[in-house]
TORRO-718690 format. One record per residue: x, y, z of N, C-alpha, C in turn; residue in one letter. Coordinates in steps of 0.02 Angstrom, whole numbers, plus 32768, in hexadecimal, padded with zeros to 4 digits. Layout:
# residues N
XYZXYZXYZA;...
This chain:
# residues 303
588E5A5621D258765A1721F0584F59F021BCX;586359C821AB583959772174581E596121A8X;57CF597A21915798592A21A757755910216EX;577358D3217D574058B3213B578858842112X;5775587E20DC578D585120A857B658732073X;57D45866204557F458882028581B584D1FE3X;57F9583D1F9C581258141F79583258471F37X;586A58491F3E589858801EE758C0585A1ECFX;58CE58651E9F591358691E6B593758831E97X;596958611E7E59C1588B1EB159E858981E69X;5A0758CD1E5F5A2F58DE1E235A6D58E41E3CX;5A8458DC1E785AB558DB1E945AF158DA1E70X;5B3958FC1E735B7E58DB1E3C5BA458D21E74X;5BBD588C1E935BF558861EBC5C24585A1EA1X;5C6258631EA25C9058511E755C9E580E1EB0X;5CE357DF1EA55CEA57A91EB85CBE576B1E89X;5CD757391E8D5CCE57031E695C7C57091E6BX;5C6456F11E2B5C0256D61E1F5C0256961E57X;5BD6566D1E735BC9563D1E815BA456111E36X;5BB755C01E335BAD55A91DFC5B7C557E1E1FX;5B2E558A1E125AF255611E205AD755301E04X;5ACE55091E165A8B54D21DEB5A4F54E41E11X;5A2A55081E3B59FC55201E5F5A0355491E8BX;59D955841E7F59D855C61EA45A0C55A91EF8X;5A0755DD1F115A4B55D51F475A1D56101F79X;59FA560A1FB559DC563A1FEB5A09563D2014X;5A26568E20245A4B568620595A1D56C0207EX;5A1956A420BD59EF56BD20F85A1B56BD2130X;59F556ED216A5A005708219E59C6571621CBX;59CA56FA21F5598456F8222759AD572A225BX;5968574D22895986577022C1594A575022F3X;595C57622333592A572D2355591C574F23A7X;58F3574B23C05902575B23FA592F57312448X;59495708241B599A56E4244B59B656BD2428X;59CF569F243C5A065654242059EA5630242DX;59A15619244F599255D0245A596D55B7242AX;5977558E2406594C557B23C15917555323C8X;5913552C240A58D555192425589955492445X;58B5557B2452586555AA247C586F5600245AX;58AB55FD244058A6563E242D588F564523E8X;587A569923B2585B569D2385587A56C92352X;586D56C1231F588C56FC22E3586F573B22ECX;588A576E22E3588457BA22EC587757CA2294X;58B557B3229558B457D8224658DA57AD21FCX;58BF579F21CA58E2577921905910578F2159X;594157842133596557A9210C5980576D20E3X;5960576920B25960572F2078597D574E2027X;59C7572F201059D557591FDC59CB570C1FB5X;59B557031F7659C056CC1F3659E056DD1F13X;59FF56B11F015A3B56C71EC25A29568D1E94X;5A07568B1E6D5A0456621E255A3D56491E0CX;5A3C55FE1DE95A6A55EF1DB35A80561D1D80X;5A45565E1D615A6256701D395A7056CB1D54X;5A8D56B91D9A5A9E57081DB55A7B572A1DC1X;5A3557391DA65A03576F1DDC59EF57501E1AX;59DB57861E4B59D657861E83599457901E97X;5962577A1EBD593157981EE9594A578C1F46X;591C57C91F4F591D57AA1F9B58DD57B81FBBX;58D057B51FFD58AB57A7202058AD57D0206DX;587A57EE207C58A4581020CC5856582420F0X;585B581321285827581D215158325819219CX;581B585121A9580D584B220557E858172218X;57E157FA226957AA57BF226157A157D522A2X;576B57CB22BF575457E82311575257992339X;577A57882352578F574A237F575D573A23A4X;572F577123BB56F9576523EC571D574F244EX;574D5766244A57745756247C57B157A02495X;57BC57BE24C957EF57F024DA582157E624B0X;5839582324A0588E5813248358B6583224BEX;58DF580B24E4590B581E251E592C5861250AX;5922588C2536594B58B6251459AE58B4251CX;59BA588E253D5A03588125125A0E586B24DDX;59DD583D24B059DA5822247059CF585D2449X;59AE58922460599458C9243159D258F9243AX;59F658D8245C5A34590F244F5A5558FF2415X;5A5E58B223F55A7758A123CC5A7258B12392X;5A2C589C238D5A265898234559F358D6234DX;59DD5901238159A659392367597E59392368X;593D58FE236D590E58F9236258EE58F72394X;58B5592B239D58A2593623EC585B591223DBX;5839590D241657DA58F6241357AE592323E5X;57DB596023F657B0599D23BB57AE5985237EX;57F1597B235657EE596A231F57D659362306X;57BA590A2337579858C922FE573F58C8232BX;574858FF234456F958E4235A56C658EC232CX;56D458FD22F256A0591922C256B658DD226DX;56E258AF229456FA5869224956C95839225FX;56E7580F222456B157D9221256D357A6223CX;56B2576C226356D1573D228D56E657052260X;571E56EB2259574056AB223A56F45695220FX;56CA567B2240569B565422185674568321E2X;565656BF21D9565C56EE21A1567556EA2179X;56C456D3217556FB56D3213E570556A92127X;570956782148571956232140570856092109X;56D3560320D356D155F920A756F1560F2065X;56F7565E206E5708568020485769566D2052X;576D5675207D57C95662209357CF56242066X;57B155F0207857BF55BD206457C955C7201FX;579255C81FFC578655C81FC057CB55F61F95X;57EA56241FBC580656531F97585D56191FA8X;587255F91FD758A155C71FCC5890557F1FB5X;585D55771FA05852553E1F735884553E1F46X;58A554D61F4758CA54E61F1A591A54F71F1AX;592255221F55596355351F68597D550C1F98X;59C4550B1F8A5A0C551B1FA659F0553E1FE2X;5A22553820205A21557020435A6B556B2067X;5A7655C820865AB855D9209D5AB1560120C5X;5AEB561E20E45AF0564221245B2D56422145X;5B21566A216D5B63566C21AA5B49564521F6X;5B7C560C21EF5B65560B221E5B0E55D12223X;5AFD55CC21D75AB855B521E15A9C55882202X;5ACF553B21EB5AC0550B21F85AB555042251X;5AE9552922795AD2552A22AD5AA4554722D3X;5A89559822B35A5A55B722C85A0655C82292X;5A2C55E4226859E455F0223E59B655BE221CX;59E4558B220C59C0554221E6598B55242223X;59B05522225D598054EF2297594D55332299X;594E555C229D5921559722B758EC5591229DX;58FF5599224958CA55AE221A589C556B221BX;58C3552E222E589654F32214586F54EF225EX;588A54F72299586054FD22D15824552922C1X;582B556522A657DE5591229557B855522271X;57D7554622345797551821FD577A54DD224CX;57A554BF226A5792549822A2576054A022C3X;575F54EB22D557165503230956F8550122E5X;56E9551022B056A9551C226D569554E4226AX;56AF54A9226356895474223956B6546B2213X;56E9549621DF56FD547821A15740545F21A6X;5750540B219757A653E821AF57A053F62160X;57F15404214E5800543F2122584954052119X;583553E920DF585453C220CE58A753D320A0X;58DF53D020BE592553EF20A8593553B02096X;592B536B2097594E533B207E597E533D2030X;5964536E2013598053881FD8599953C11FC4X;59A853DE200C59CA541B1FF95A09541F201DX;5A3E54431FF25A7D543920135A8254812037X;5AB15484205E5AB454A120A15B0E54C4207BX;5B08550C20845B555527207E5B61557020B1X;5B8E555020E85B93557721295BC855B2211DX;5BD155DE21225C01560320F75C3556072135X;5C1055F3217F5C46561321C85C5F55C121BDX;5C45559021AB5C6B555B21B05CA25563217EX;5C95557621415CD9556D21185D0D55CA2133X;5CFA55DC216A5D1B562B21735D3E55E521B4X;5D1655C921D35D5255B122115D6E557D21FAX;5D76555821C65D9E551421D15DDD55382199X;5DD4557321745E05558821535E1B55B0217DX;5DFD55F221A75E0B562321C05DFB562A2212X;5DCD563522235DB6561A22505DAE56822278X;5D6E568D226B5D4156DF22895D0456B92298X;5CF6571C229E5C8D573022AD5CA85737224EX;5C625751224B5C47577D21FF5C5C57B92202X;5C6A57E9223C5C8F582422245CE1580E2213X;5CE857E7224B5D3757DC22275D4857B921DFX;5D1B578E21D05D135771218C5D15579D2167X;5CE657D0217F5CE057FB212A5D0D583E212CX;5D285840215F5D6A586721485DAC584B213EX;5D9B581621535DF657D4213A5DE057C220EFX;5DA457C020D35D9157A0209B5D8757DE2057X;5D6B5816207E5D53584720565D5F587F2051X;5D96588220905DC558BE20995D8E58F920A7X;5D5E58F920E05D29592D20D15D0C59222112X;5D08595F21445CD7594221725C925938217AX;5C6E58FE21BF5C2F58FB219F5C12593721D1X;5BDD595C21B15BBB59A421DD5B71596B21F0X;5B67598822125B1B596D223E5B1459302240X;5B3B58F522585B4258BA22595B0358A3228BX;5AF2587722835AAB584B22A85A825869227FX;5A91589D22515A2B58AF22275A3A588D21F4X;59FC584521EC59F7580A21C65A0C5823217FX;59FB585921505A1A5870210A5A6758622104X;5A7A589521475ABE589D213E5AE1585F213CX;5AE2583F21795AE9580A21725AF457E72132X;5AAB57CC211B5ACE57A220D75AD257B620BCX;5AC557FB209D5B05580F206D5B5158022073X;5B61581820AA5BB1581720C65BB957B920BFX;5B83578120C75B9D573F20C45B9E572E2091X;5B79574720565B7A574320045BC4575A1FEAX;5BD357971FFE5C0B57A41FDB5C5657862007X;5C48577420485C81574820585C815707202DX;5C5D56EE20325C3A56961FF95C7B569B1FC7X;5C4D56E31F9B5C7656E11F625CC256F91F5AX;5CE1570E1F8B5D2C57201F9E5D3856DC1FBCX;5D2B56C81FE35D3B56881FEB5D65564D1FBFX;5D2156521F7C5D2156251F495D64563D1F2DX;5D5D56871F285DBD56A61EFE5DEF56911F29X;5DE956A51F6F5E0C568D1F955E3F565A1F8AX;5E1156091F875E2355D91F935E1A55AA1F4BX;5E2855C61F1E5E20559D1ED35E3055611EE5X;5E6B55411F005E8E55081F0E5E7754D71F31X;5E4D55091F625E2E54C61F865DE354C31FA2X;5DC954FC1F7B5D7654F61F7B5D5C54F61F3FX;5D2454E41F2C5D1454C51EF15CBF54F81EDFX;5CC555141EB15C92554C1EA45C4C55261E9BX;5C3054F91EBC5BFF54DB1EB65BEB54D21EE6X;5BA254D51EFD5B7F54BD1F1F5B7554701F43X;5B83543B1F2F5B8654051F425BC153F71F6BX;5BFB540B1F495C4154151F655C2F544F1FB3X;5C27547B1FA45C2454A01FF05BDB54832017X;5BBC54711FFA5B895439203E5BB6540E2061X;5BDD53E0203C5BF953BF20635C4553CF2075X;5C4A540A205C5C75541820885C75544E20C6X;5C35546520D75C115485210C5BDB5458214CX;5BCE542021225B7F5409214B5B9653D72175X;5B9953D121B15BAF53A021D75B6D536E21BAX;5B8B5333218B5B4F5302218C5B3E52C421C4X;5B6052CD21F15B64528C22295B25529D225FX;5B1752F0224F5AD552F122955AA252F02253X;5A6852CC22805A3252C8226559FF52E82254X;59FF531022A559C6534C22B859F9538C22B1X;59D253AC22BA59F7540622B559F0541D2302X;59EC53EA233959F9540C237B5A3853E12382X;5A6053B2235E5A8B537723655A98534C23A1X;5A42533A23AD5A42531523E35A3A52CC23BBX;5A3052C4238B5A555282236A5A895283233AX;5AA7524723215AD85247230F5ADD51F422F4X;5B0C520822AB5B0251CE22835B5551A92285X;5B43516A228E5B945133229F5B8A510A2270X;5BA1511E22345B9A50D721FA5B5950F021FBX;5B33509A21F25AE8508A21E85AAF50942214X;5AD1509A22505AAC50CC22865AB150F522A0X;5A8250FA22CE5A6C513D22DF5A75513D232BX;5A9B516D23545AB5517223AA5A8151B023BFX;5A8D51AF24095A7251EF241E5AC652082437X;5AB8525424425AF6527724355AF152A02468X;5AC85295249D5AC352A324E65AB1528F2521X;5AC652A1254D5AAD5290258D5AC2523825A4X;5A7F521825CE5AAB51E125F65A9951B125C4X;5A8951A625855A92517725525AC45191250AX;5ADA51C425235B2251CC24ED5B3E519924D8X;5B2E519A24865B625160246F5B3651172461X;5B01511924725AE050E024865AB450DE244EX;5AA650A724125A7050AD23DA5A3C50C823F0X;5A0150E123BD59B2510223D359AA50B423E3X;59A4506C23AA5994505623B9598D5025240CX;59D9501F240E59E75006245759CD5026247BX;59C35079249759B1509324C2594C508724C5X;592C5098249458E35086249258C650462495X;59075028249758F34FCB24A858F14FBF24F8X;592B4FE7250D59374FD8256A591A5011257FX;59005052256658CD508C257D58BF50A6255BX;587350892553585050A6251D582450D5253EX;582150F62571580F51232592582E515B258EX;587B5157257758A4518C2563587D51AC253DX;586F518024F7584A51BA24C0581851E024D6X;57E851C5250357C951EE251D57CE523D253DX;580A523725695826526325855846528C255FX;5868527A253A588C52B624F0583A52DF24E1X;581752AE24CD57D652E824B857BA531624CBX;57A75310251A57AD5325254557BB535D2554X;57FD5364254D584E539C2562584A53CB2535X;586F53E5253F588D5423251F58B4542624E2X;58AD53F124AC58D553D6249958BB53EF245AX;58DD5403240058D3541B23D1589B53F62396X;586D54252398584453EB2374585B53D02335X;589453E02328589F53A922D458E0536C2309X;58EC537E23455915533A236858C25327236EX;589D532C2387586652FB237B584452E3235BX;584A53032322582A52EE22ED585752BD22C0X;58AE52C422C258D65297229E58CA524B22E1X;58BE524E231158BF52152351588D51EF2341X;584D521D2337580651F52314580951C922EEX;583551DE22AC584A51BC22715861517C2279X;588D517F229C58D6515222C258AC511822D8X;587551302313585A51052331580D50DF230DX;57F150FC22F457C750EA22B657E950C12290X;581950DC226658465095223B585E50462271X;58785062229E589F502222C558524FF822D2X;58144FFC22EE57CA4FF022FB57C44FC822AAX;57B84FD5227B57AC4FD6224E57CC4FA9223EX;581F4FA1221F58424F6D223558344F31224FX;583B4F3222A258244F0722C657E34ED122E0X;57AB4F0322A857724EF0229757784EBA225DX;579E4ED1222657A54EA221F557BE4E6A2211X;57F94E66222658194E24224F57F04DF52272X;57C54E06229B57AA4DEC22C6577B4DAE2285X;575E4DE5226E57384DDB222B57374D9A2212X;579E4DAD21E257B74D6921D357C94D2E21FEX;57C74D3C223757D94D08226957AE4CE22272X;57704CF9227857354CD7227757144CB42245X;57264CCF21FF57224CA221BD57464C6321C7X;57874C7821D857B64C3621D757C14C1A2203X;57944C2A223557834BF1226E57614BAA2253X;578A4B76227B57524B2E2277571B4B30228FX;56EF4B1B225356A94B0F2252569C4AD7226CX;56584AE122A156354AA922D1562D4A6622BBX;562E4A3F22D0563349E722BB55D949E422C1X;55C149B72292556E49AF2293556E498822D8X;558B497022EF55694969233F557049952372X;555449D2235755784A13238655A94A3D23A0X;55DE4A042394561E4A1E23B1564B4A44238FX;56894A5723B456A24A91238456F34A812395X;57244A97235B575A4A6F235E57704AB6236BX;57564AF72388578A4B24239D57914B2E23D9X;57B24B3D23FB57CB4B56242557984B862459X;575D4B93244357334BDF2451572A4C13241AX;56FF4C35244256EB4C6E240557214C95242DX;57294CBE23D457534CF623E1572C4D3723FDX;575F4D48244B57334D73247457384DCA2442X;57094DF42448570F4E1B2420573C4E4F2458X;575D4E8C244257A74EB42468577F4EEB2451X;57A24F1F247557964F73246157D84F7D241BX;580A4F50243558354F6423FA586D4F1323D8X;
């Protein structure tokens, strides 16, 4: 049983293609006590780096959720209340985590939909918005389904000819998504491209905004991508209910969808502040006998 932290050298030799870096590359694996990325918590971390120039560190720690782990979830992946009642809680680590993917790339199976929103929901409760605007995103189950289309055990025995043993324990795991990556890359010489920038975009859905993909980008704007204003701009919708935003905050809803909505709605404010601004510069000025050749003052709007 691993409790605590754990930073080594990996001397590892696995054959299949190198990955070719311009910046370290983290591939992680969160385990959690459910699938809901809004209320549920990490159990346990499994962080491998792979450097531009091929060495490896990684990273691995139990984390005590402070919350039950159902025990059907602990059927999965193993991890009972016993084993983490004696770890450090997310916020314990949090600095130290961070600090150790500074800088990086990040990858996974599967990530973009589960471990990326997860991990950035923890920095969320803490205090710290954990800025990815510059890091590219490489999903290894996205490029396994649009070529192939499995789980990760079937990947890594269609890819690696090998089955995976103790699947859900976060190590195994990315190990088994590291060395699919790089079979992959042999795989598909023809039509994947051994670089990092190339598999961001050819993994990262860039059209959602948030990582719960309750927005969504059309051209130059920005839609909501649920419910009874589907389809409908942020801006249009916070102009005719601006009480909505309220209610998203409110809800149940992922704090980086609220925190990308904030943005949204802060800029459009901001915006609309300036306008008003210039409207009022370039309004006609009062005649010296009081009078005024406009129309009225411009009434001030929420948006």
């Amino acid at each position: 049983m691993f409790l605590g932290k754990l930073f080594t050298k990996l001397n590892t030799s696995i054959l299949y293609m190198e990955l070719k870096l311009q910046k370290p590359l983290a591939i992680f694996d969160l385990e959690a006590t459910g699938a809901n990325i809004a209320t549920d918590r990490i159990v346990e971390i499994y962080i491998l780096k792979i450097k531009p120039d091929g060495t490896k560190d990684e990273f691995m720690t139990r984390v005590n959720p402070r919350m039950p782990i159902p025990p059907e979830v602990s059927e999965i992946h193993g991890i009972t209340d016993e084993d983490v009642k004696d770890s450090p809680s997310f916020l314990n680590i949090a600095f130290e985590l961070k600090d150790f993917l500074e800088g990086c790339d990040l990858g996974g199976y599967n990530s973009n939909r589960f471990d990326v929103p997860l991990l950035l929901e923890e920095f969320y409760r803490i205090g710290i918005n954990w800025d990815l605007s510059q890091t590219k995103f490489v999903d290894v189950f996205k490029i396994f389904t649009r070529m192939e289309g499995r789980d990760l055990s079937s990947a890594y025995k269609f890819y690696c000819k090998k089955e995976l043993e103790n699947a859900h324990a976060a190590k195994n795991d990315v190990i088994a998504t590291y060395e699919v990556l790089k079979a992959q890359l042999e795989r598909y010489q023809g039509d994947l491209e051994n670089d990092v920038d190339f598999l961001h975009e050819f993994t990262y859905e860039s059209h959602f905004v948030d990582t719960g993909r309750r927005l969504i980008r059309d051209g130059e704007l920005v839609k909501f991508n649920f419910g009874k204003h589907k389809g409908k701009t942020v801006e249009q919708v916070l102009q005719q209910e601006p009480q909505y935003y309220n209610w998203i905050m409110k809800s149940d809803f992922l704090m980086d969808t609220k925190q990308k909505l904030t943005e949204l709605r802060n800029a459009i404010l901001d915006r609309k502040k300036k306008e008003r601004e210039a409207a009022q510069e370039n309004a006609p000025k009062k005649n010296s006998g009081g009078g005024s050749n406009s129309s009225g003052p411009i009434q001030p709007t929420l948006f």
